[in-house]
SEFIZA-3560 file (N, C-alpha, C; in Angstrom, 3 decimals):
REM SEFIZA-3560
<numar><xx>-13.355</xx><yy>73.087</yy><zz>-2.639</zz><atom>N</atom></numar>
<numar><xx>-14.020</xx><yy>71.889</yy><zz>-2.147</zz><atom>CA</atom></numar>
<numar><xx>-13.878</xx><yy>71.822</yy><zz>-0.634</zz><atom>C</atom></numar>
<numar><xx>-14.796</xx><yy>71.314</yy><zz>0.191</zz><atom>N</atom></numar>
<numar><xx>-14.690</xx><yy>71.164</yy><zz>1.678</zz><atom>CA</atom></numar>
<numar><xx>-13.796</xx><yy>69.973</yy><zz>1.758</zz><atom>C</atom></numar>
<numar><xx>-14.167</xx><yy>69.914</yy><zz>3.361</zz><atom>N</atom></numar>
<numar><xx>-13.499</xx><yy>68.808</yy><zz>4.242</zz><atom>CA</atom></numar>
<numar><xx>-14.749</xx><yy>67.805</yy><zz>4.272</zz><atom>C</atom></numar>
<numar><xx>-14.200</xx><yy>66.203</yy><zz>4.387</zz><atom>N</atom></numar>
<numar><xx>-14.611</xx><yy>64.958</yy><zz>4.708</zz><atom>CA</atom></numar>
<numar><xx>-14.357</xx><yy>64.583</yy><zz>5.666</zz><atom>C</atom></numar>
<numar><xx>-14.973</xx><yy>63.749</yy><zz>6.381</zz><atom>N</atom></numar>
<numar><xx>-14.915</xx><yy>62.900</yy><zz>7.445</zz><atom>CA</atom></numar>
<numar><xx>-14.337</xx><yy>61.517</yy><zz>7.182</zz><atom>C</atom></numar>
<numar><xx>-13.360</xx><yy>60.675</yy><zz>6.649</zz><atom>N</atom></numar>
<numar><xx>-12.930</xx><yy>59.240</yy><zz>6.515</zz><atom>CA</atom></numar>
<numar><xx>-12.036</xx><yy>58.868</yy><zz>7.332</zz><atom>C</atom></numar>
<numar><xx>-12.177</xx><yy>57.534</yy><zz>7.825</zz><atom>N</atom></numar>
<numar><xx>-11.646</xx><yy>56.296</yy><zz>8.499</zz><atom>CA</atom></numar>
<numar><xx>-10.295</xx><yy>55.933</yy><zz>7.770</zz><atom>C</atom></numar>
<numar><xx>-9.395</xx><yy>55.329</yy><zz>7.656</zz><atom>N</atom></numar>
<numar><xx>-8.010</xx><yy>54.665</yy><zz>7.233</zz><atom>CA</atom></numar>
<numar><xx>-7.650</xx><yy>54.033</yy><zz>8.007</zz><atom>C</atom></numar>
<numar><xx>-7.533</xx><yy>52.656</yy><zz>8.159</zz><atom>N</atom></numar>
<numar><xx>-7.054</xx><yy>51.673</yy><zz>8.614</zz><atom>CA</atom></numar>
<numar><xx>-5.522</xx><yy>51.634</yy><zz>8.095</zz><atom>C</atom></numar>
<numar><xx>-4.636</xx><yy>51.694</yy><zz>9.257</zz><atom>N</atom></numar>
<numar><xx>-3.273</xx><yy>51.179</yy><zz>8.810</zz><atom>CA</atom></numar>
<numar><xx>-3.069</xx><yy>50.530</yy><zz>9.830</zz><atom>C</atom></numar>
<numar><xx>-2.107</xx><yy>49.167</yy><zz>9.764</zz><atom>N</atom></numar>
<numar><xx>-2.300</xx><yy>47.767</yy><zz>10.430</zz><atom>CA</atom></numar>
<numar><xx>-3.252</xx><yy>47.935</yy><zz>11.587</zz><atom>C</atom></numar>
<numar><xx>-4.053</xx><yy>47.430</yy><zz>11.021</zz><atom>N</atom></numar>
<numar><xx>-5.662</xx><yy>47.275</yy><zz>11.994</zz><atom>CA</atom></numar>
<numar><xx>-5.888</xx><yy>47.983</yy><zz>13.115</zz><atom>C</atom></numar>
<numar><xx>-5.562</xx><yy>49.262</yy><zz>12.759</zz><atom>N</atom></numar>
<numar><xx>-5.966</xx><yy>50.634</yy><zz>14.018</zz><atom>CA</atom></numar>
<numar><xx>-6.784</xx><yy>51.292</yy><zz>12.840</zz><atom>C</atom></numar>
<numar><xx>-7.686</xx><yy>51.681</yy><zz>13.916</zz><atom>N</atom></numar>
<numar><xx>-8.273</xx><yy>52.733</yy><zz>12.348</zz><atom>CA</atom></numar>
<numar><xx>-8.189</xx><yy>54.435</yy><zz>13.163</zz><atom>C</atom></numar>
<numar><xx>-8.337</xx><yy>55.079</yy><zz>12.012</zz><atom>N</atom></numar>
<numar><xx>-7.550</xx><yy>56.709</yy><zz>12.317</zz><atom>CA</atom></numar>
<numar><xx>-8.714</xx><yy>57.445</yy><zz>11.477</zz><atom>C</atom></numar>
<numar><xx>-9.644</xx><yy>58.036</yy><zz>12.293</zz><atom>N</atom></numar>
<numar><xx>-10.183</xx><yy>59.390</yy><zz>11.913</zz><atom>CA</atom></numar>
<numar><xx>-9.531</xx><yy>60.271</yy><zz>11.271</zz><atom>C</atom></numar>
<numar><xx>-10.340</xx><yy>60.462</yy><zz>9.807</zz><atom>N</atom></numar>
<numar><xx>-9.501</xx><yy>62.257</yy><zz>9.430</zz><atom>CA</atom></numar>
<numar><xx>-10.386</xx><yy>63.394</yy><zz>8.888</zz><atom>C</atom></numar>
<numar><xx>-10.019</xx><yy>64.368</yy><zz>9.220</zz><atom>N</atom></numar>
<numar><xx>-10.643</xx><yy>65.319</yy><zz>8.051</zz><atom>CA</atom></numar>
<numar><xx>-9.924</xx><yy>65.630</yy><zz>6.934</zz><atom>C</atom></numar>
<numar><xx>-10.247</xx><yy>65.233</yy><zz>5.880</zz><atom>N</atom></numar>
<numar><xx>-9.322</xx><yy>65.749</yy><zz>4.484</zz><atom>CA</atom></numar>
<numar><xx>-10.343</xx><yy>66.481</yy><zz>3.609</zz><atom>C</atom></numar>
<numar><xx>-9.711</xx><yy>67.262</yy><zz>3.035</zz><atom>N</atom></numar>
<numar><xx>-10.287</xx><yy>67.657</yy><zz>1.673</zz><atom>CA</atom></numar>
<numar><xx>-10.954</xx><yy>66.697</yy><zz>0.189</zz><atom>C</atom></numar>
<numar><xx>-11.727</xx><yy>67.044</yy><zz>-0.245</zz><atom>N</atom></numar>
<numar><xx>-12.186</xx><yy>65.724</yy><zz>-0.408</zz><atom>CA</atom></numar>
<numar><xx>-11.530</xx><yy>65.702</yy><zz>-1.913</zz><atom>C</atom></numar>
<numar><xx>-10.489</xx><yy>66.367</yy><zz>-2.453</zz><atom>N</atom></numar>
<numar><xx>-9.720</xx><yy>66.103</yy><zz>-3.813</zz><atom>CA</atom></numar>
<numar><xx>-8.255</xx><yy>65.499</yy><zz>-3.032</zz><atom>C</atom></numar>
<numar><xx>-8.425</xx><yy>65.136</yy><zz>-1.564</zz><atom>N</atom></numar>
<numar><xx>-7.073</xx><yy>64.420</yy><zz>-1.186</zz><atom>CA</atom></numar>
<numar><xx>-7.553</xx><yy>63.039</yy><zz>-0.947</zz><atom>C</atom></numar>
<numar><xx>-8.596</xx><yy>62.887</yy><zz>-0.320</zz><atom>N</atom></numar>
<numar><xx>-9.009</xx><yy>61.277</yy><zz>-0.024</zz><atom>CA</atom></numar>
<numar><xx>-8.581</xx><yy>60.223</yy><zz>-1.012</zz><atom>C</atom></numar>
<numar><xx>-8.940</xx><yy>60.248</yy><zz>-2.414</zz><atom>N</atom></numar>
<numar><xx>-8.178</xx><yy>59.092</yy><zz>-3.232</zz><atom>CA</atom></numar>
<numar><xx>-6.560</xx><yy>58.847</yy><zz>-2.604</zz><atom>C</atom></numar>
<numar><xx>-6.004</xx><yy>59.912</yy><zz>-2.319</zz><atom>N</atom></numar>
<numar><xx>-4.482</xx><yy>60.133</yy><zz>-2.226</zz><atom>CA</atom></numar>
<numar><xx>-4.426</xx><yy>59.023</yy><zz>-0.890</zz><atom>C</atom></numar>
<numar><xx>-4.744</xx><yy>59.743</yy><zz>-0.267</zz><atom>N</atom></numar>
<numar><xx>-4.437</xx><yy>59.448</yy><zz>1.047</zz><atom>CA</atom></numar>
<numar><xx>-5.071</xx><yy>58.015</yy><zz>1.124</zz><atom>C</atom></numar>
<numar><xx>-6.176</xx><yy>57.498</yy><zz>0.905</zz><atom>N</atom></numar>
<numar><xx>-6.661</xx><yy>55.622</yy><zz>0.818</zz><atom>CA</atom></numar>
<numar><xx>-5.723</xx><yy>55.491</yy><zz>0.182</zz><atom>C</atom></numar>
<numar><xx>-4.985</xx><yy>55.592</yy><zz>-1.068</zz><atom>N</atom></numar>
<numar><xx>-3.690</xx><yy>54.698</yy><zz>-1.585</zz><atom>CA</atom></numar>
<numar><xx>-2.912</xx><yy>54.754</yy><zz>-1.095</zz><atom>C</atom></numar>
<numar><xx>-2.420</xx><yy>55.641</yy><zz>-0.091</zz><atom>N</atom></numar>
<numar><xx>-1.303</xx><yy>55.653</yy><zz>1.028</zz><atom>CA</atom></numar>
<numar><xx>-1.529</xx><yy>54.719</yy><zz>1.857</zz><atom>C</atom></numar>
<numar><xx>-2.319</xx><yy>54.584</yy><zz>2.858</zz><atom>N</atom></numar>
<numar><xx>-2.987</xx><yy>53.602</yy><zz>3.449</zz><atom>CA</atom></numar>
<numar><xx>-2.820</xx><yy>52.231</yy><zz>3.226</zz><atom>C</atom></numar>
<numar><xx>-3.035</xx><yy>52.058</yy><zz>2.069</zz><atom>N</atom></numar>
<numar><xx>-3.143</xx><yy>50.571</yy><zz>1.259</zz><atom>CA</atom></numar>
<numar><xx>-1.510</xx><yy>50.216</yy><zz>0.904</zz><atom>C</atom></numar>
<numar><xx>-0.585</xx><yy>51.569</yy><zz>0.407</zz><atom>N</atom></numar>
<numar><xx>0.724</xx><yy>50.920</yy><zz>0.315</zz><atom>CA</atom></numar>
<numar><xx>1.510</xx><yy>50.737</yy><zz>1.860</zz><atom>C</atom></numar>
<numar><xx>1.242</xx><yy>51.171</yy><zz>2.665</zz><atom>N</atom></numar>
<numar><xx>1.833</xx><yy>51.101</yy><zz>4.204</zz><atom>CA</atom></numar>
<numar><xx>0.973</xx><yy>49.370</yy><zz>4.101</zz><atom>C</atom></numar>
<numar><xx>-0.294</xx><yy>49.456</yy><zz>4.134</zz><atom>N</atom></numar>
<numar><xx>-0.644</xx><yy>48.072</yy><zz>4.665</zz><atom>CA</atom></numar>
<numar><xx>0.163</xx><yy>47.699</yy><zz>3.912</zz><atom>C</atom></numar>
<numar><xx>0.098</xx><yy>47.274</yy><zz>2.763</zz><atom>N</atom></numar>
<numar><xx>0.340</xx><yy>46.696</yy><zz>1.998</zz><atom>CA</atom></numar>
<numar><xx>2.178</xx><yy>45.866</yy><zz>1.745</zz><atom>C</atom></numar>
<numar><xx>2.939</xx><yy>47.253</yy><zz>2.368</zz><atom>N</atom></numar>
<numar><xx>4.234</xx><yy>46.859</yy><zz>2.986</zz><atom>CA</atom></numar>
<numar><xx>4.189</xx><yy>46.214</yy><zz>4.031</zz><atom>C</atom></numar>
<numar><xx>3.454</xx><yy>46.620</yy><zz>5.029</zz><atom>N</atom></numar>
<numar><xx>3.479</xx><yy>45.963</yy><zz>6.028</zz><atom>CA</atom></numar>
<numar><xx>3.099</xx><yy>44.380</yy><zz>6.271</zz><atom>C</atom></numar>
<numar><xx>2.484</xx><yy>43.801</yy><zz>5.300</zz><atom>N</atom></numar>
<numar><xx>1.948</xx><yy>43.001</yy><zz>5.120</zz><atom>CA</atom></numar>
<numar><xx>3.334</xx><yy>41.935</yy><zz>4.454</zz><atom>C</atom></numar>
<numar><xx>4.459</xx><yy>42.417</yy><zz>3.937</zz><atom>N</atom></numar>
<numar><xx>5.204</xx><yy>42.163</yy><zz>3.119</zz><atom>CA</atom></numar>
<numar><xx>6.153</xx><yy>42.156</yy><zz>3.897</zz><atom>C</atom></numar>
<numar><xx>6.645</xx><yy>42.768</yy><zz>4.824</zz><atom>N</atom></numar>
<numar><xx>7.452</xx><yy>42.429</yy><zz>5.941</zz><atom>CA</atom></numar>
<numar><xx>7.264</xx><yy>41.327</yy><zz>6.769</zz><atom>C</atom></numar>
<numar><xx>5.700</xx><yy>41.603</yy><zz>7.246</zz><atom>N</atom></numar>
<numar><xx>5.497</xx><yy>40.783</yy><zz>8.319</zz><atom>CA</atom></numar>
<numar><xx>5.476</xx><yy>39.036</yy><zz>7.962</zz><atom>C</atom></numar>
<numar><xx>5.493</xx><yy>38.946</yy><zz>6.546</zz><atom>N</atom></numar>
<numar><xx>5.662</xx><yy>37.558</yy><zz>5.692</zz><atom>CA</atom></numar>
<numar><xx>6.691</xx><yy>36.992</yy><zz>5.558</zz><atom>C</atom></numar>
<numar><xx>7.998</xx><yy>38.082</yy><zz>5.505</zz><atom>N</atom></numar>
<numar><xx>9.375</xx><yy>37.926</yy><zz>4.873</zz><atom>CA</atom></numar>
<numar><xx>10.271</xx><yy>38.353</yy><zz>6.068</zz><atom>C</atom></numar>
<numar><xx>9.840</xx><yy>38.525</yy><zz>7.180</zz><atom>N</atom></numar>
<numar><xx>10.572</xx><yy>38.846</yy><zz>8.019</zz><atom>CA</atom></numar>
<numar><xx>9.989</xx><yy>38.414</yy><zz>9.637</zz><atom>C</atom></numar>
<numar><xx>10.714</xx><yy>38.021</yy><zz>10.632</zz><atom>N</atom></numar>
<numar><xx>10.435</xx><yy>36.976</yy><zz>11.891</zz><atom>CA</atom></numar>
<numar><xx>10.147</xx><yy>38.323</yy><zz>12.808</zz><atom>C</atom></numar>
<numar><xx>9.035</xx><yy>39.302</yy><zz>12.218</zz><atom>N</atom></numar>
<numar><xx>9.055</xx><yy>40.516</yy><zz>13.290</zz><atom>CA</atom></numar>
<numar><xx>7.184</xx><yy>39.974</yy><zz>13.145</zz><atom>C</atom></numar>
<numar><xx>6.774</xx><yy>40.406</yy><zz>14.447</zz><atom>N</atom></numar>
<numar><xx>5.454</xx><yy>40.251</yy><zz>14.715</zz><atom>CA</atom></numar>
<numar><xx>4.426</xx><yy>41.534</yy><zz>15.281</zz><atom>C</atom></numar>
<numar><xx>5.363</xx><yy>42.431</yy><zz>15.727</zz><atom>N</atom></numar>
<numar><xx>5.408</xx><yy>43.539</yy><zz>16.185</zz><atom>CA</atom></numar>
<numar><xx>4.946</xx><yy>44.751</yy><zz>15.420</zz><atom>C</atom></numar>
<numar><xx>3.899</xx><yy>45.226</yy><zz>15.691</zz><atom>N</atom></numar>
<numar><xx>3.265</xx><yy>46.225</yy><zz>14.517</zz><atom>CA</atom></numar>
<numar><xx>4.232</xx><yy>47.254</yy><zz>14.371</zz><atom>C</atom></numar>
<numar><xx>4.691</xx><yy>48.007</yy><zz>15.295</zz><atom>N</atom></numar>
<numar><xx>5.060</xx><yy>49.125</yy><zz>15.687</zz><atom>CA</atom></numar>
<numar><xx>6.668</xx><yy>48.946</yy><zz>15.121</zz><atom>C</atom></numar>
<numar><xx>7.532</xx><yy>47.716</yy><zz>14.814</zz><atom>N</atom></numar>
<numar><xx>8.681</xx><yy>47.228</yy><zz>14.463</zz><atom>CA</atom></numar>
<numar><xx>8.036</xx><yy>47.244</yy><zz>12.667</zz><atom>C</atom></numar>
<numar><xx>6.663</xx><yy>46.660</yy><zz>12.304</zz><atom>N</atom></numar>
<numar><xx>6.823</xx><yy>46.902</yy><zz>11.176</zz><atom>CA</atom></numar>
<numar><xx>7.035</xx><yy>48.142</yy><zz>10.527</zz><atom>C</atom></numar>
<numar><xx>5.993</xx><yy>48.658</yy><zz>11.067</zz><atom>N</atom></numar>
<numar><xx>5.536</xx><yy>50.430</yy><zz>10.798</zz><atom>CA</atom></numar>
<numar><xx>6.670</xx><yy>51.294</yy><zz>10.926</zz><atom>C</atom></numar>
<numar><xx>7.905</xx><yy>51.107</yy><zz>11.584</zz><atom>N</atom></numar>
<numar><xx>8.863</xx><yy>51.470</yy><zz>11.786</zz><atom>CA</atom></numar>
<numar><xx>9.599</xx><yy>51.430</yy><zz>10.201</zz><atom>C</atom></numar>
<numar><xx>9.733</xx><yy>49.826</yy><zz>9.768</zz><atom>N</atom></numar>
<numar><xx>10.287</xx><yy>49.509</yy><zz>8.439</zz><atom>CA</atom></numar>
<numar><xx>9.542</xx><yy>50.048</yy><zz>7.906</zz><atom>C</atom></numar>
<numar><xx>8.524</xx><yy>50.587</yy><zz>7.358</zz><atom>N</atom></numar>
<numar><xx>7.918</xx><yy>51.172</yy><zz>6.582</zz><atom>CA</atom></numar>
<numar><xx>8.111</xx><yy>52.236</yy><zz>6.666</zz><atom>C</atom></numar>
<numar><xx>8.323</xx><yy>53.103</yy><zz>7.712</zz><atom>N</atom></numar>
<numar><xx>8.786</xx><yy>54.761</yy><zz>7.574</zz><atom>CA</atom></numar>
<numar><xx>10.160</xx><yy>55.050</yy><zz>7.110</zz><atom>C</atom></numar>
<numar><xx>10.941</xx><yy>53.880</yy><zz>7.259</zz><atom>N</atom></numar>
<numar><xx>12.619</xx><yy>53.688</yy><zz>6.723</zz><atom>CA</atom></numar>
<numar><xx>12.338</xx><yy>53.769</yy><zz>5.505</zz><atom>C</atom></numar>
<numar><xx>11.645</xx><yy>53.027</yy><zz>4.968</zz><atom>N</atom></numar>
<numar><xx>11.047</xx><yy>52.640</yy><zz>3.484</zz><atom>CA</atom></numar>
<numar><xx>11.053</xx><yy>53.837</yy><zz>2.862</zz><atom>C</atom></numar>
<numar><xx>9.785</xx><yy>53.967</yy><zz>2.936</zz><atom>N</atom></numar>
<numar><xx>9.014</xx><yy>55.700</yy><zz>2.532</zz><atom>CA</atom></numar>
<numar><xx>9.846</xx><yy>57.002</yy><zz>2.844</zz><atom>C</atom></numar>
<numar><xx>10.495</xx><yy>56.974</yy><zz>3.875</zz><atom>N</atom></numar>
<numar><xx>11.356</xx><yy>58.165</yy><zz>3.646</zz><atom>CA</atom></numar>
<numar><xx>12.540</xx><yy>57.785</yy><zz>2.934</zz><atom>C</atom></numar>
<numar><xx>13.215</xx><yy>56.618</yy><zz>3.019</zz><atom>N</atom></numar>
<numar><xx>14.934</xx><yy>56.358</yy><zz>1.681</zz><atom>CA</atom></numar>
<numar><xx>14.130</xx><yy>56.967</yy><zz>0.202</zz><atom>C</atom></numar>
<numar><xx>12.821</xx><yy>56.496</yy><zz>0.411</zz><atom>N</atom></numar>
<numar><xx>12.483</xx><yy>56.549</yy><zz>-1.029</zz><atom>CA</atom></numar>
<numar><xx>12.195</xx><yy>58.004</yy><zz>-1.540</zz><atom>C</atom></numar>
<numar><xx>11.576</xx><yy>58.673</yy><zz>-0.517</zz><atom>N</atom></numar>
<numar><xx>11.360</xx><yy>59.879</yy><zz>-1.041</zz><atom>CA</atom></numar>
<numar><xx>12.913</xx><yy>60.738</yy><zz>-0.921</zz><atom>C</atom></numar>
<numar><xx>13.630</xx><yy>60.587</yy><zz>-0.020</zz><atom>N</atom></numar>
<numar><xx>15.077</xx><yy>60.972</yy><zz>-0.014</zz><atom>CA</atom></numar>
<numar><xx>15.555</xx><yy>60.760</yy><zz>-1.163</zz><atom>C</atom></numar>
<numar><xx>15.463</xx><yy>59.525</yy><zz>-2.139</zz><atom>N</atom></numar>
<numar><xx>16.319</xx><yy>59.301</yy><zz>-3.084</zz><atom>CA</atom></numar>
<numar><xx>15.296</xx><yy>60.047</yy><zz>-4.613</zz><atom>C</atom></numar>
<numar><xx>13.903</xx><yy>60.354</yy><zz>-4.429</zz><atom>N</atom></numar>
<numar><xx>13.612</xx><yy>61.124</yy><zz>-5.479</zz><atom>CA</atom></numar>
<numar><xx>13.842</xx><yy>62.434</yy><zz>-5.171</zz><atom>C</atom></numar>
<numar><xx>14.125</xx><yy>62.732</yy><zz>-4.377</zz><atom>N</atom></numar>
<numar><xx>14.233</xx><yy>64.535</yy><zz>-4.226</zz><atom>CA</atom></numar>
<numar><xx>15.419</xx><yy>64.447</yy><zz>-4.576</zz><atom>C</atom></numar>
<numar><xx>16.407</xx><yy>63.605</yy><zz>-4.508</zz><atom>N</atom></numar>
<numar><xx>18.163</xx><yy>63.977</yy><zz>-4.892</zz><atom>CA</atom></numar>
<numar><xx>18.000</xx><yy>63.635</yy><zz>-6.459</zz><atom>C</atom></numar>
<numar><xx>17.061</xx><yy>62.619</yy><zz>-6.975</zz><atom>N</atom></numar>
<numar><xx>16.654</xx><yy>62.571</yy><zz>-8.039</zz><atom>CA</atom></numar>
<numar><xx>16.218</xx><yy>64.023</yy><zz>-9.180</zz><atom>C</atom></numar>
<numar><xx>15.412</xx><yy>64.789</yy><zz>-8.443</zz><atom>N</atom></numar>
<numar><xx>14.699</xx><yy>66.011</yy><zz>-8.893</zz><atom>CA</atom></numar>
<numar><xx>15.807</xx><yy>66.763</yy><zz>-8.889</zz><atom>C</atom></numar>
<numar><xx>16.671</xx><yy>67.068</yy><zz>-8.192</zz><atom>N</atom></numar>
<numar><xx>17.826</xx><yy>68.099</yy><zz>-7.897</zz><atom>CA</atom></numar>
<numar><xx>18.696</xx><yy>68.144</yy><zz>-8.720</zz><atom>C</atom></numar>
<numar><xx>19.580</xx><yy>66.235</yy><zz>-9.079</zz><atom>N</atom></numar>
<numar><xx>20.038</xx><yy>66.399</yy><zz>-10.273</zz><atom>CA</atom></numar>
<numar><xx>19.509</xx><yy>67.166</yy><zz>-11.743</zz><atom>C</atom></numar>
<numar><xx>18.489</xx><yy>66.775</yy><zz>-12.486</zz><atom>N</atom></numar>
<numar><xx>17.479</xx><yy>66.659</yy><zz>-12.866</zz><atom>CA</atom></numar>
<numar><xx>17.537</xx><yy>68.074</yy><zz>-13.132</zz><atom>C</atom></numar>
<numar><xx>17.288</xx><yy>69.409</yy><zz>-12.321</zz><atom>N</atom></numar>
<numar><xx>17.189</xx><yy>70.192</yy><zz>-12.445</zz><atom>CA</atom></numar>
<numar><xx>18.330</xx><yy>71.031</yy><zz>-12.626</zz><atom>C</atom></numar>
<numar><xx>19.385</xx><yy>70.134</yy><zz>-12.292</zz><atom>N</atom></numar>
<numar><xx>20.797</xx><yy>70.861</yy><zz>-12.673</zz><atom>CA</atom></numar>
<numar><xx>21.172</xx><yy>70.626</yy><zz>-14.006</zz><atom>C</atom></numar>
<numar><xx>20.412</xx><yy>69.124</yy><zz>-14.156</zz><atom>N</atom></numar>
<numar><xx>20.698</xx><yy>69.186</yy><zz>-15.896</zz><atom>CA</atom></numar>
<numar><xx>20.120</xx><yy>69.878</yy><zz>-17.202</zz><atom>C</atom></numar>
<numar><xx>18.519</xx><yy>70.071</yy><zz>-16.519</zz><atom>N</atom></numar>
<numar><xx>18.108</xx><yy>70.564</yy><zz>-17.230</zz><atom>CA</atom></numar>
<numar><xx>18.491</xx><yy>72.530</yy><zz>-17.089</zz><atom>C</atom></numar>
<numar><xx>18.984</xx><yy>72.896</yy><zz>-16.084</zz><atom>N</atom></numar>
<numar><xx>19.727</xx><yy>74.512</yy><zz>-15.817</zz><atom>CA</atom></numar>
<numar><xx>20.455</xx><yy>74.241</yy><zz>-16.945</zz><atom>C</atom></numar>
<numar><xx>21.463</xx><yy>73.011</yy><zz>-17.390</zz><atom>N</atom></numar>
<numar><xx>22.411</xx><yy>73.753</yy><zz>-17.958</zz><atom>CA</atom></numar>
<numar><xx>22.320</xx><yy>73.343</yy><zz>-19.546</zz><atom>C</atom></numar>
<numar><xx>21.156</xx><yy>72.514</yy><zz>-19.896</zz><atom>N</atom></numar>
<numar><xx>20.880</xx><yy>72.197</yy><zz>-21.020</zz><atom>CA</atom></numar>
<numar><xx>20.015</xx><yy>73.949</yy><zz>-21.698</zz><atom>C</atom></numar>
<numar><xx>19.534</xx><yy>74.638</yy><zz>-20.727</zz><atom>N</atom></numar>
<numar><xx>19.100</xx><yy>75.945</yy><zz>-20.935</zz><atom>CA</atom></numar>
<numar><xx>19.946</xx><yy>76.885</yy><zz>-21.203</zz><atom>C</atom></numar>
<numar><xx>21.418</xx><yy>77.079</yy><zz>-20.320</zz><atom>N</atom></numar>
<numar><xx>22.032</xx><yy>77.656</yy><zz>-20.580</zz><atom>CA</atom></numar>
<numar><xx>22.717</xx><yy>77.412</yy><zz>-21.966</zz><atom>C</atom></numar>
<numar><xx>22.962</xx><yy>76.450</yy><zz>-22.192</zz><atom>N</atom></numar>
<numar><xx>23.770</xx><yy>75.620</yy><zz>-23.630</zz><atom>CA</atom></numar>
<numar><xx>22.687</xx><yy>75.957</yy><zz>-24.989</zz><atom>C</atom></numar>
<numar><xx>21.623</xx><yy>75.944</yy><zz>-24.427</zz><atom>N</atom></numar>
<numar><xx>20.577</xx><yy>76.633</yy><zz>-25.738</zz><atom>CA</atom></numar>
<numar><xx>21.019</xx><yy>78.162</yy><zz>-25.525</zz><atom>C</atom></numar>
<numar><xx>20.769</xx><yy>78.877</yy><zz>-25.134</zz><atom>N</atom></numar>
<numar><xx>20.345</xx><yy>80.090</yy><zz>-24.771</zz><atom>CA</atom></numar>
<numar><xx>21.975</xx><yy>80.760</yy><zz>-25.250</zz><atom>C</atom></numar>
<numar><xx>23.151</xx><yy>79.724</yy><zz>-24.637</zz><atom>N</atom></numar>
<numar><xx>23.980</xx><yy>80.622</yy><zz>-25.797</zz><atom>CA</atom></numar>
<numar><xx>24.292</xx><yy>80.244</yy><zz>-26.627</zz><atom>C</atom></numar>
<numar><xx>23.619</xx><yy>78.751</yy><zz>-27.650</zz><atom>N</atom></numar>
<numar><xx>23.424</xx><yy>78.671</yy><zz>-29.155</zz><atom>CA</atom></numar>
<numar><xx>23.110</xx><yy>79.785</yy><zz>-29.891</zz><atom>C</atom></numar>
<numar><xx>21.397</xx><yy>80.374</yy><zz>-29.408</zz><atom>N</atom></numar>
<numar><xx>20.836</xx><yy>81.538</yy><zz>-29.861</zz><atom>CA</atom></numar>
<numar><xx>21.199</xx><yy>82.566</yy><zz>-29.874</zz><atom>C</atom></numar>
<numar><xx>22.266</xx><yy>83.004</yy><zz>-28.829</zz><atom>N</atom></numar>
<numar><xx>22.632</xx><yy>84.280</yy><zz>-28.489</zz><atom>CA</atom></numar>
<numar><xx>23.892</xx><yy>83.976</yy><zz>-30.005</zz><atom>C</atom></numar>
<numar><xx>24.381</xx><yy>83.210</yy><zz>-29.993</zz><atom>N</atom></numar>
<numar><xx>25.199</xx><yy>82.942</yy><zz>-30.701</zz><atom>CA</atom></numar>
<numar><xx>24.732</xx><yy>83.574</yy><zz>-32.205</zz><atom>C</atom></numar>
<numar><xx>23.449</xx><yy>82.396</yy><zz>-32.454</zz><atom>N</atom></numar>
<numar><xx>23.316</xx><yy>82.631</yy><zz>-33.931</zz><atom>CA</atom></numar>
<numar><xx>22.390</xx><yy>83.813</yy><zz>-34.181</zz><atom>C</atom></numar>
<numar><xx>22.025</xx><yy>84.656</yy><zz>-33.290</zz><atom>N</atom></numar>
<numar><xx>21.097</xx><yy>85.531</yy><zz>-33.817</zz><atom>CA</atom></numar>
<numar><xx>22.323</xx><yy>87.093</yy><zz>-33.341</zz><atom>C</atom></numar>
<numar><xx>23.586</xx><yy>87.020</yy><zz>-32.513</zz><atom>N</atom></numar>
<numar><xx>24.433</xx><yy>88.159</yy><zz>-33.082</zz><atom>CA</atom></numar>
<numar><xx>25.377</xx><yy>88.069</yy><zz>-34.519</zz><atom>C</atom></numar>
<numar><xx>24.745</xx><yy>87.402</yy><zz>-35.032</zz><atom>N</atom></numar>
<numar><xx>25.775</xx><yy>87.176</yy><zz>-36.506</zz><atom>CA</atom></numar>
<numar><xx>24.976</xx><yy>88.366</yy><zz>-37.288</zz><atom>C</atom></numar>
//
């Protein structure tokens, strides 16, 4: 698939892009959750300052993705050793 030409507004700047056009859904819902935080700060918190919000929002979005990648890591250690724990069930019951 080619490249697109779309607009994204995040707090009322808008940003030219070229994306691929099986990323655009992706990327407008990105868009919309930054506004959308941002919008949620700027309600719940005495900051007026775009660049102070957008800031909290990159704190945001990266703790969060920080805490699923340590998520995935466990995850994959459990499932390593739930493999190994099969693998020498079988080894088990098929040298009898």
């Amino acid at each position: 698939m080619g490249e697109i030409s779309i607009k994204i507004n995040i707090a009322d700047r808008v940003y030219p892009l070229k994306v691929n056009m099986e990323e655009e859904e992706i990327i407008r819902r990105a868009a919309k959750l930054i506004n959308d935080r941002v919008k949620e700060y700027q309600e719940n918190y005495a900051v007026k300052d775009k660049q102070d919000l957008l800031s909290m929002c990159v704190l945001h979005y990266a703790t969060s993705a920080l805490k699923a990648e340590k998520r995935v890591g466990v995850e994959d250690t459990e499932v390593a050793e739930k493999v190994y724990q099969l693998d020498s069930l079988l080894n088990q019951f098929f040298s009898k």
